[in-house]
C-alpha positions as CSV (number, residue, x, y, z in Angstrom):
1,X,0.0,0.0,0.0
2,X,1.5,3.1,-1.3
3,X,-0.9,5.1,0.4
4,X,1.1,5.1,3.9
5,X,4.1,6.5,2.4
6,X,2.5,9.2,0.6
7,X,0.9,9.7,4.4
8,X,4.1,10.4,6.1
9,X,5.6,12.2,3.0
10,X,2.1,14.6,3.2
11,X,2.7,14.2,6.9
12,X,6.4,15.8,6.4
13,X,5.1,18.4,4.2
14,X,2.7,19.6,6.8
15,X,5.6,19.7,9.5
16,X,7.8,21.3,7.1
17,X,5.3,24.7,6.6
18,X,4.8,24.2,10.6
19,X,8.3,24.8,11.1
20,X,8.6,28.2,9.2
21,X,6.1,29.3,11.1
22,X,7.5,31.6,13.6
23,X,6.8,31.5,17.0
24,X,4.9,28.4,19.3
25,X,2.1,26.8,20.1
26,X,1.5,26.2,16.2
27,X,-0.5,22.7,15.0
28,X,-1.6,21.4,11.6
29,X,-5.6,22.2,10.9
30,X,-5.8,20.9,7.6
31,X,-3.5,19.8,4.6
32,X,-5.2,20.2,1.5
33,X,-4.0,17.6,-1.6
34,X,-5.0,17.4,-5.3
35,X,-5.6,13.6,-6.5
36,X,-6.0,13.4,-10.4
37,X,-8.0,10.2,-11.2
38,X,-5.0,8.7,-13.2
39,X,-2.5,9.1,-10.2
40,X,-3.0,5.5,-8.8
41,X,-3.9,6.9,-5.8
42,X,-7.0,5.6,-3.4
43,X,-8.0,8.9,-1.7
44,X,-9.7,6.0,1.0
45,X,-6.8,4.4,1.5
46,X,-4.7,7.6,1.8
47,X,-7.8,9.4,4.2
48,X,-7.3,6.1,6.3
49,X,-3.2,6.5,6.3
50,X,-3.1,9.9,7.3
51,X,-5.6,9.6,10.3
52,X,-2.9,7.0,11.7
53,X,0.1,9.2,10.9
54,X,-0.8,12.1,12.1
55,X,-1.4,10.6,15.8
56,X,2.0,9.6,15.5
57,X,2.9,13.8,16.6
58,X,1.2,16.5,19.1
59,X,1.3,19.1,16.4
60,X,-0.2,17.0,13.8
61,X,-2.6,15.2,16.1
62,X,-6.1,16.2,14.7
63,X,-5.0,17.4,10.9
64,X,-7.6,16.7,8.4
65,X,-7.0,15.5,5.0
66,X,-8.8,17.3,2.3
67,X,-8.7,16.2,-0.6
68,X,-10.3,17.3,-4.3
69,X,-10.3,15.4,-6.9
70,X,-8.9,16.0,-10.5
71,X,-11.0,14.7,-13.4
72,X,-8.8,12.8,-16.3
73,X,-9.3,15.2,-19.1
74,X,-7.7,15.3,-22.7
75,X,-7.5,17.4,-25.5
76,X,-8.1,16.7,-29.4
77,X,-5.3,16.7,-31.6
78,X,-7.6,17.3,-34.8
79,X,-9.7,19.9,-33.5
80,X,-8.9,21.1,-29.9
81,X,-11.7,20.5,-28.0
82,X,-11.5,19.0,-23.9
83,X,-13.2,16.3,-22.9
84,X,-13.5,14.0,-19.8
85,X,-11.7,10.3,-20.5
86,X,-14.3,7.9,-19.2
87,X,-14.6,4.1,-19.5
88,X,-16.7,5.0,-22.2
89,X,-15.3,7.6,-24.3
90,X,-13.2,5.9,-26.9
91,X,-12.6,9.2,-28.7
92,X,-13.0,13.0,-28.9
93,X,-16.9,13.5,-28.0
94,X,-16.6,16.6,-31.0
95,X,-15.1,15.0,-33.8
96,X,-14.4,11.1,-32.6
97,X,-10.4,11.5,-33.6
98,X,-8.7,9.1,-31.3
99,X,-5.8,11.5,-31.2
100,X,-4.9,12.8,-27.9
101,X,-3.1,14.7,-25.4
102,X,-3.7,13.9,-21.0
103,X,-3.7,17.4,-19.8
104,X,-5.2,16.3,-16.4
105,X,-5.9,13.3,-13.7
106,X,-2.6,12.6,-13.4
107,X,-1.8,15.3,-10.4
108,X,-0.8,14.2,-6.7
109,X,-0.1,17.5,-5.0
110,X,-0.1,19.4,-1.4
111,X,-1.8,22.8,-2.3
112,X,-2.3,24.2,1.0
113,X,-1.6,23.3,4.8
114,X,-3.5,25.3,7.4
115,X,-1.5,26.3,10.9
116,X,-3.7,27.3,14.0
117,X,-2.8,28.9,17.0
């Protein structure tokens, strides 16, 4: 399960931005991560993984995971247009070419961590 290292690295990421923070008495609200569709990642697993790692520290203790999700899109090559890849889109939904470029759903990214007081 990949899922519990990604915890500790999101885990680390959250301690990291906790320790620039000046001052004490500073803990971990929230850590906010983008999961594209393509990434491989379970965001259930991952919610499960972080809720143990972040008992393993007082200034994590607490953290919620929030997580949004990134749709797999594509673009045509023929004609431009963005679409969603589904199961059951085998081609552009404008023109049908099969020609394509993933320009999302692969993304696995810490976009915000919240500190409180």
């Amino acid at each position: 399960m990949h899922e519990l290292s990604l915890a500790h690295s999101i885990g680390e990421i959250a301690l990291g931005a906790l320790r620039e923070q000046p001052g004490e008495g500073w803990h971990v609200g929230s850590v906010r991560v983008r999961i594209g569709d393509l990434s491989g990642v379970d965001a259930d697993a991952l919610t499960f993984c972080f809720e143990v790692v972040r008992g393993e520290g007082p200034e994590t203790a607490g953290a919620s995971l929030l997580i949004e999700r990134c749709p797999a899109q594509a673009r045509c090559r023929d004609c431009g247009m963005v679409y969603e890849l589904t199961a059951e889109v085998g081609g552009c939904t404008s023109c049908g070419a099969v020609g394509r470029e993933c320009i999302s759903g692969r993304e696995l990214e810490v976009f915000g961590v919240e500190l409180l007081s």
